[in-house]
Structures are given as structure tokens and as C-alpha cells.
C-alpha positions in Angstrom: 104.4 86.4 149.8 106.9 87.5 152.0 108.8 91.1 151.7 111.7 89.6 150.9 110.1 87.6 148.2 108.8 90.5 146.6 112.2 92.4 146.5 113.7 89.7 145.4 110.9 89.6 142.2 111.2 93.4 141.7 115.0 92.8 141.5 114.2 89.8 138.9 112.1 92.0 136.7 114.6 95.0 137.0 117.5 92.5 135.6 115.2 91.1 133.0 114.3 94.8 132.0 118.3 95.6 131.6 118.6 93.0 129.6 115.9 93.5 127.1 117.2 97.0 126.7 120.6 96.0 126.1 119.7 93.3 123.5 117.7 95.9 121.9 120.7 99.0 122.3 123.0 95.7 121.1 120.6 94.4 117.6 120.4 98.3 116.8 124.5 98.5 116.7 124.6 95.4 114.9 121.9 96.8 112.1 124.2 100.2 111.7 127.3 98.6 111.1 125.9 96.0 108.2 124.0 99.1 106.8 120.8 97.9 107.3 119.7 100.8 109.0 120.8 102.9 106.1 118.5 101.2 103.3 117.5 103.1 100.3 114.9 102.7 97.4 116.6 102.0 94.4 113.8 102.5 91.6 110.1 103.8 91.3 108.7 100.6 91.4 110.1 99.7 95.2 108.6 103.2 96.1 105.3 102.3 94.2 105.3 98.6 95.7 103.7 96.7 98.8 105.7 98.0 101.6 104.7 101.4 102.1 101.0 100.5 101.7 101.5 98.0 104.4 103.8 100.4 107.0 101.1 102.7 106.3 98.3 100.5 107.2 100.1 99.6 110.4 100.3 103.6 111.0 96.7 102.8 111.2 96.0 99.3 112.8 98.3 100.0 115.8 96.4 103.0 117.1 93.5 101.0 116.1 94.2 98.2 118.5 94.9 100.5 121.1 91.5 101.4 120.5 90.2 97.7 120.7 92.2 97.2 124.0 90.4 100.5 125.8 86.4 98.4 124.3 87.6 95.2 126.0 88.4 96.8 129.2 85.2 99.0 129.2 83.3 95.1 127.8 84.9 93.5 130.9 83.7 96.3 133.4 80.2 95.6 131.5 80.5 92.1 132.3 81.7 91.7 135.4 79.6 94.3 137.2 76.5 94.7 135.6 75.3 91.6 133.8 74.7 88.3 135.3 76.6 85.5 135.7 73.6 83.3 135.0 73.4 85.5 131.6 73.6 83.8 128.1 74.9 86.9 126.7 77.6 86.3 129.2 78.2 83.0 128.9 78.2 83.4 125.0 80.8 86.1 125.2 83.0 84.7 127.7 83.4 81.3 125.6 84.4 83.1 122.4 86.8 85.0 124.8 88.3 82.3 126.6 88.8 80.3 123.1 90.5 83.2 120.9 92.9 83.9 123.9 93.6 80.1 124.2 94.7 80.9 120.6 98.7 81.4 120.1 100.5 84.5 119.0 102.2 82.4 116.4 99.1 81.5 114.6 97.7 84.9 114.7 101.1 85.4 113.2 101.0 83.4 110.1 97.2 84.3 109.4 98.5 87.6 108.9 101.8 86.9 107.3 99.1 84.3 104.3 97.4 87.8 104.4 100.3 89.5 103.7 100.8 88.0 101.1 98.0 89.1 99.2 99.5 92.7 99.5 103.0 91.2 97.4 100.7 89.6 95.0 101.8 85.7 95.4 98.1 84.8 95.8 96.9 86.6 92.8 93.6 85.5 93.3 93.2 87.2 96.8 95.3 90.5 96.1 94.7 93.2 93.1 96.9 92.1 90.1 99.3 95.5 89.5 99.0 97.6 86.3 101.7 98.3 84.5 102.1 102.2 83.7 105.0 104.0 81.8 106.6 107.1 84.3 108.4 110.1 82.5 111.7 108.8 81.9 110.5 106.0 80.0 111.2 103.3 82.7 108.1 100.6 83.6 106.9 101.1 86.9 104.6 98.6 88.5 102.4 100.5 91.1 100.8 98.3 94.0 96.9 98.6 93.8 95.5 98.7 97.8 93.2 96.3 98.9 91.1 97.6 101.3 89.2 94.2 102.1 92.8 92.9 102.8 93.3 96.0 105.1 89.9 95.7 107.0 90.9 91.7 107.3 94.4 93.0 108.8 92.6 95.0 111.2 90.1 92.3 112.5 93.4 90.1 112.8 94.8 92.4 115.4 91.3 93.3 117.3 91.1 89.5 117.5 94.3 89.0 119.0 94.1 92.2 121.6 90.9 92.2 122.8 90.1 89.1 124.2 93.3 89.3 126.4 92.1 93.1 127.8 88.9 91.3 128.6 90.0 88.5 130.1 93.0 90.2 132.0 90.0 92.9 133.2 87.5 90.4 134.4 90.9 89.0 136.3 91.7 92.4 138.0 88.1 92.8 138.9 87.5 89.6 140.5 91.0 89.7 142.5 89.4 92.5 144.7 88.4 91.6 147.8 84.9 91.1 148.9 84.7 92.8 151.9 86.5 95.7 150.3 82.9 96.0 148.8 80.9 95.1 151.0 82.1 97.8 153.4 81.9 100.3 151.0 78.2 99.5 149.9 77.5 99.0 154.0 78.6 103.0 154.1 76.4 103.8 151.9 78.1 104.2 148.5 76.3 103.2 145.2 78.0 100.8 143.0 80.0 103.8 140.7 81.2 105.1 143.5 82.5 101.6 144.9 84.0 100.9 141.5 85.7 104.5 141.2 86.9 104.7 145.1 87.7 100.7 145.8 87.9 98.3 143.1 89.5 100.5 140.3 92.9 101.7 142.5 93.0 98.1 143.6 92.7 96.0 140.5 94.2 99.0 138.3 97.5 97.3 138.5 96.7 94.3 136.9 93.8 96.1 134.3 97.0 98.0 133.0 99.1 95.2 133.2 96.7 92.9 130.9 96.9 96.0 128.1 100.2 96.0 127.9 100.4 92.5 127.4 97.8 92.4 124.4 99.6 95.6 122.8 102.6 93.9 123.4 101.2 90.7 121.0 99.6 93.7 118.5 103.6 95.3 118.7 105.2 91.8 117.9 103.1 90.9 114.9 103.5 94.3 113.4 107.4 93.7 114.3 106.8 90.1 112.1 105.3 91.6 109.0 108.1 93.8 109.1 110.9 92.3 109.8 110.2 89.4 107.1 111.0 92.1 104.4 114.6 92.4 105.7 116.3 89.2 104.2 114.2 88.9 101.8 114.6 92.4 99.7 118.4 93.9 99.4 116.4 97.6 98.5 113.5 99.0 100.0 112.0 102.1 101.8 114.3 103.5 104.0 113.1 102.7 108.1 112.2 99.7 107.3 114.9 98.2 110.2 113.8 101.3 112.1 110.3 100.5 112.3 111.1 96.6 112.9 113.3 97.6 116.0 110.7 99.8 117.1 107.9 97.7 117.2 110.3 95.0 118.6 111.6 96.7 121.3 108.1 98.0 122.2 106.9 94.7 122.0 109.1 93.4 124.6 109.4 96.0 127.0 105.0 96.1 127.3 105.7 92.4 128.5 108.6 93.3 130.8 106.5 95.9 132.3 103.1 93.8 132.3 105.4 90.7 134.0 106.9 93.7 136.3 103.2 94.7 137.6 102.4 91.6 138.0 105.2 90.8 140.3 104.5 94.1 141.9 101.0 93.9 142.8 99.6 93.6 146.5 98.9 89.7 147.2 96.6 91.0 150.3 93.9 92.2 147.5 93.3 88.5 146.4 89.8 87.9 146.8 88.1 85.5 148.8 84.8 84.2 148.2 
């Protein structure tokens, strides 16, 4: 790639940055002026129900597939440069990679909204039937039992839908080194951490960081969904609700901006050649 074909994909991803900010600075207008952004609870039983349990699992899950994305790029190091390609372990791994990552975001999506579900008890036989309780004033309040298997299953959801892409996206980086990058640091003598730490790591650290923000990106989005399906659908509810939906949104698109940006970025000369 020329260097005018690179400037002219920085200045792409710059624009397409802009934009994505403005849409975002533009929806958050639009939510303060209709009041959504303003949303109180109206009785006990909206502060007792399924929305806080679930924005406070998400409190959870989120760090917890930042977590997942950090073991799939330490699993791809693992894969890449120490086990063997001939390896069943491998083989095995890599196959259950390349099919959940082959897997769209929209399905992920829906398994977790059918999930979801659960937690607003249409599925009664999945979720924890509520128990009715009498509060002080003499009003019925319905207070939402937690599941905890539908919280570990929530979890598993998003490790599934991060993970596999910070492996694959790794193993990428790490093969897009070139081989005589190696080789000549192995022919001065270095051992194979220092070769990783000194040469392939700056080089392919573009591209590793670039693959995590696209899976967090994914994780962000269907956070963003189980959100922002609560918005039409309930006139009442905990207040930053819409906050939370145009956080996770907005985070969710500018990871991808950026991981498209370092993308364009990176140094064609690294590609590697067998």
C-alpha cells in the first residue's frame, strides 16, 4: 500500500469516527428532550423488579469479559508459539474457535435476549416464580427472585462471544510477523521470550489490541440490546436506564471504529512470508 493510500484510510477512519460521535452526541439530545433520559421508578415493585438485577449483573459480566478477552490472548500466545501445529489439542481448539466466531452477533443476541427472559418471568418454567410480600404501607409488592443459573448462563453467553474472536484475532497478529524478523533474532542469540517480548509483540501489538476491541465491542453491543429493549416497552423504570443503553452503545461503536482504525493503520511491510 502506497502512502497516499494510507492517508487516505487514516482520513476514512477519522470521518467515520466523527460521525459515530456525532450520532451518538445527536441520539443523547434526542433522548433529553422526550424525557427519556429523565425516567423515574414509580412504585416498589419496578424498584424490586428484573431490571436492576440484570444492570447489576452486567456490572459484573462486562468486567468479566474483559477478563475472558485478556485468557484468549494469553490461549492464542499458548497456541501459536508453544504447541504444535500437528497437535490434537490444537486442532481441537482451533475448530471450536473458528466455528463459535463463524457465529453471528445477532444470534448470540437473541440467545441472550430468550435468557432474558427468564429474568421477567415469561418462561416461568426457566426463571423463579416471584413471591408476593405485603411492604409497610399496605401496597403489594412483587420482589424479583435472582437466578443465579440464569446469571452464570449470561456470563458463558458473553465469554462465548469474546473469546474466540481475541483468539483468533491473536493467532492473526502473531502469524502476520515476518519470518525473518525471527529468525534474525534467534540467529543473535535470543531465546524465544525474548524474541516474543523484543520482535513479535511491538509488531503484531497493533492488531492483538485491535482484535480486543472488536470482541468488547460485540460484549458492549449485546449489553447495549438487553438494555435498550426495556425502553419501549416499560413507560417507568429505574432511572439510567437510557444512560446506560447510550453508554454501552456508544462504547460499542467507537471499539469498532478504533479496531477498523488500527487496522487501517498497521504497517503492511510486517506481513509475513512463509
Amino acid at each position: 500500500m502506497t502512502r497516499l493510500g494510507l492517508r487516505k484510510k487514516i482520513a476514512l477512519q477519522s470521518i467515520a469516527f466523527i460521525i459515530v460521535g456525532a450520532a451518538l452526541i445527536f441520539l443523547w439530545t434526542d433522548l433529553k428532550k422526550t424525557g427519556a433520559a429523565h425516567i423515574q421508578t414509580s412504585s416498589a415493585s419496578h424498584a424490586s423488579g428484573p431490571l436492576p438485577s440484570l444492570l447489576s449483573d452486567l456490572n459484573l459480566i462486562l468486567p468479566i469479559s474483559l477478563l475472558a478477552v485478556l485468557c484468549g490472548i494469553a490461549c492464542a500466545f499458548y497456541l501459536e508459539e508453544w504447541l504444535s501445529a500437528t497437535s490434537w489439542v490444537r486442532r481441537f481448539i482451533e475448530s471450536q474457535v473458528a466455528f463459535l466466531t463463524e457465529i453471528p452477533s445477532l444470534l448470540y443476541g437473541l440467545l441472550a435476549i430468550a435468557i432474558l427472559f427468564s429474568y421477567v418471568g415469561v418462561f416461568e418454567d426457566i426463571g423463579t416464580p416471584p413471591v408476593q410480600t405485603v411492604n409497610e404501607s399496605g401496597l403489594t409488592a412483587v420482589p424479583f427472585q435472582r437466578n443465579i443459573t440464569i446469571f452464570y448462563a449470561e456470563a458463558l453467553i458473553f465469554i462465548s462471544m469474546v473469546m474466540p474472536v481475541a483468539i483468533k484475532t491473536t493467532q492473526e497478529a502473531l502469524r502476520s510477523v515476518v519470518t525473518p524478523i525471527r529468525e534474525s533474532a534467534y540467529a543473535l542469540g535470543a531465546n524465544q521470550w525474548q524474541v516474543l517480548a523484543s520482535r513479535v509483540v511491538p509488531l503484531a501489538f497493533p492488531k492483538i489490541l485491535a482484535g480486543g476491541c472488536q470482541a468488547l465491542s460485540r460484549s458492549l453491543a449485546a449489553s447495549a440490546l438487553l438494555i435498550g429493549i426495556h425502553i419501549p416497552a416499560h413507560t417507568t423504570g429505574p432511572k439510567g436506564i437510557p444512560d446506560r443503553f447510550i453508554l454501552f452503545l456508544g462504547g460499542a461503536l467507537v471499539l469498532s471504529t478504533i479496531s477498523s482504525f488500527l487496522i487501517a493503520t498497521d504497517d503492511p511491510s510486517t506481513a509475513r512470508h512463509d
